[in-house]
N, C-alpha and C positions, 0 to 999 in steps of 0.2 A: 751526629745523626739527629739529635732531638732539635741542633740550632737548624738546620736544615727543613725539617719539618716544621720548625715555628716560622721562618725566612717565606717558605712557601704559603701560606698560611695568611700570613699579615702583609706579603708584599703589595695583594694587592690594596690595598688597607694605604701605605704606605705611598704607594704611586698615583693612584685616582681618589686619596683623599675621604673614600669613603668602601662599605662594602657593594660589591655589584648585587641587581636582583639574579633569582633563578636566571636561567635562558629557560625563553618556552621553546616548544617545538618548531623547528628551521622548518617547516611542512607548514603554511598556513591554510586552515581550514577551508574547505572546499563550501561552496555555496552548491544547496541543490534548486534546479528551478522547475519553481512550483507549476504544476501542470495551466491552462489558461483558464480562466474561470470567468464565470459570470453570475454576480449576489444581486438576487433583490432583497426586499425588505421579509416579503415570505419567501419562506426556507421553498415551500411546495413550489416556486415556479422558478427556482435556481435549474440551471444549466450549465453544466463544464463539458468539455473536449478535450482529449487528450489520449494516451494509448490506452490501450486493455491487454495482460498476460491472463496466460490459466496456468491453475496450480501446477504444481508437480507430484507426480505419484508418490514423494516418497511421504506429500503428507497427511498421504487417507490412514485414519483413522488415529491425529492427534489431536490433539486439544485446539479451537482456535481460542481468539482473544475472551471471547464472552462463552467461555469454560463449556461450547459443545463440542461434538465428537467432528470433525472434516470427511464429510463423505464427498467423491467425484460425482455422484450423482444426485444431489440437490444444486438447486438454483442459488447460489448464496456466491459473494463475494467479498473481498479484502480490500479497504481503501485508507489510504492517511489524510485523506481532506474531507471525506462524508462521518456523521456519526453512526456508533453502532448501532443494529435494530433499527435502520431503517431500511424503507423501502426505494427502489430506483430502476426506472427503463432504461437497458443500456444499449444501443445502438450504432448496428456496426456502420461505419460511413461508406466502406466502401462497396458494399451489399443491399445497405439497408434495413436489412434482418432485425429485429428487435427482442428484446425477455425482458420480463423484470425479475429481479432477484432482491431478496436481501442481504444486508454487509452485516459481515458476523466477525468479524476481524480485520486485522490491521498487518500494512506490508513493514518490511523493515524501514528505517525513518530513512536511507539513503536511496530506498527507489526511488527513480524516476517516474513512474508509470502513473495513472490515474487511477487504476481497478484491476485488480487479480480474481480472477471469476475460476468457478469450477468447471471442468471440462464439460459436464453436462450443458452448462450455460455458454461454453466458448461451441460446442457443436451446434447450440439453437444459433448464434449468430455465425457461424460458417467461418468459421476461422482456426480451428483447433490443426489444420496442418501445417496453418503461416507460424502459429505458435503468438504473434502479434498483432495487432490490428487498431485502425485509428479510431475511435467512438465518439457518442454524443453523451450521457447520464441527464438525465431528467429527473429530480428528484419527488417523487411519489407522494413522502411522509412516513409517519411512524404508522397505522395503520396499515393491516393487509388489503391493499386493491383488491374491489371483486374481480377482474383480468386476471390477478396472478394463478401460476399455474400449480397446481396441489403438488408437491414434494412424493409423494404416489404415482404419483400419472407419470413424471420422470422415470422412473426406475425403468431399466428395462424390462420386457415380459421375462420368467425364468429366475429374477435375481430375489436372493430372498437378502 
């Protein structure tokens, strides 16, 4: 028994002359592609295209990336290619509808999408039945725009 376990052990020792490495995973990693962009040298007059989702309900009221509370009705959205705390105009292309919102979190690193906005934000740009929609982002800056729209003024009338 024990020659048997050392036979298996060392044979391959024995026949390729050395030890094999691990095996990685037979699965090679998938490439995600990155949404189309377009950098200038200031960050304020970048532009990207690309899709836009809205949240899902189940995540009112957790934590996002930059430790506030997720409400559906603030202007705020999720992106993995914009920094957090800042501001951006996002623009539905096929309406034309526009908000600006700020990005307070981050999507999972395997989405595809550009921007995950909150529903309040996917009904300003008319889209919250498609559930998706194609956009433009215009990058604002770290400063609140005087345009952007007061986090108040969203709320519906009645909701406390």
């Amino acid at each position: 028994m024990k020659t048997r376990l050392l036979a298996c052990l060392f044979l391959p020792v024995a026949v390729y002359g050395r030890v094999g490495s691990p095996c990685r995973d037979s699965i090679p990693p998938q490439k995600v592609p990155q949404p189309h962009k377009i950098h200038h040298k200031n960050t304020r007059d970048s532009v990207q295209y690309g899709v836009a989702s809205f949240y899902s309900d189940k995540f009112e009221g957790r934590k996002t990336y930059t430790d506030e509370i997720f409400t559906q009705d603030s202007l705020t959205g999720a992106s993995n290619t914009l920094p957090m705390h800042i501001w951006v105009r996002v623009t539905n292309l096929r309406n034309n509808k526009s908000c600006i919102v700020r990005i307070n979190d981050k999507m999972h690193p395997r989405n595809k999408r550009l921007i995950d906005l909150s529903l309040a934000a996917a009904t300003r740009l008319g889209y919250q039945g498609r559930g998706l929609t194609r956009v433009r982002i215009d990058v604002l800056g770290k400063k609140r725009p005087p345009d952007a729209e007061d986090e108040m003024a969203v709320r519906q009338p009645g909701q406390d």
